[in-house]
C-alpha positions, 0 to 999 in steps of 0.5 A, spaced: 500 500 500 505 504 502 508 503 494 502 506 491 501 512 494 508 513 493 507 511 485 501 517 486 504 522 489 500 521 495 507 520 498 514 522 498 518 516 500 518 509 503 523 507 509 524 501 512 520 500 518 526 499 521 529 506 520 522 509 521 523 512 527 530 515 525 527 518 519 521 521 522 526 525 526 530 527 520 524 530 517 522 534 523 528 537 525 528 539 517 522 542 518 523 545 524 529 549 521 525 552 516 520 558 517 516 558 523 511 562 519 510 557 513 510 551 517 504 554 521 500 557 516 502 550 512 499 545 518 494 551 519 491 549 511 492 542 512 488 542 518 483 546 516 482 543 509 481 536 511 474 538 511 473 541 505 472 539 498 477 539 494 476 546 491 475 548 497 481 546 500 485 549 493 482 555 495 485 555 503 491 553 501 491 559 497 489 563 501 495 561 506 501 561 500 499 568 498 498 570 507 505 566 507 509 570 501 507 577 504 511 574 509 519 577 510 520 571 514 522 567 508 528 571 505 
């Protein structure tokens, strides 16, 4: 199952469950890393999309990626 979200974009990559922990670590402190403000708003979308529908959901993240460019904290 996990290869087929991979084939369809749902995912970005599979690991072995043996260094699942370990990547996931990975993965966060690069988040953790990068613009407070464009993580926020970018689990705010999510969050708040999941219970859209897909046009609407469009629209939010929209919405958040102009709120996001209008930032200074990304440069």
């Amino acid at each position: 199952m996990s290869w087929d979200a991979l084939k369809i974009g749902l995912i970005e990559e599979v690991v072995p469950n043996e260094i699942f922990l370990e990547r996931a670590i990975e993965l966060a402190r690069a988040i953790a890393k990068g613009c407070p403000t464009s993580t926020a708003l970018s689990k705010k979308a999510m969050n708040e999309g999941i219970a859209l529908t897909l046009n609407e959901a469009l629209e939010k993240e929209k919405f958040y990626f102009i709120e996001n460019i209008l930032t200074l904290e990304w440069n």
